[in-house]
Steps between C-alpha positions, in 0.01 A plus 500: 500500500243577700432118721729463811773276382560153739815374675611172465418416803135596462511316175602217668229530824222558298541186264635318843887441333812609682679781331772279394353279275352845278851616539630146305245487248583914434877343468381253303334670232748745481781237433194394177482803372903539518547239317214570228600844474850397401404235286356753284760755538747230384286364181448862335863574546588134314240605249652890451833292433357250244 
């Protein structure tokens, strides 16, 4: 990669946020994707069994 990489904190000055509310939605989304990614884990193991 060859483009600086941003804090959070610059993140969140530059769109005029405070760096907690990136740091919930990054929890956020990560609790989604949790949940979707073991969703899926747990249907093709039900359908290996079937």
């Amino acid at each position: 990669m060859s483009e600086k990489l941003k804090t959070i904190k610059e993140l969140a000055d530059e769109w005029g946020i405070t760096k907690q509310t990136i740091q919930y939605h990054i929890r956020f989304c990560c609790k989604v994707f949790q949940k979707i990614y073991f969703s899926v884990k747990l249907r093709k193991k039900t359908e290996r069994t079937e």
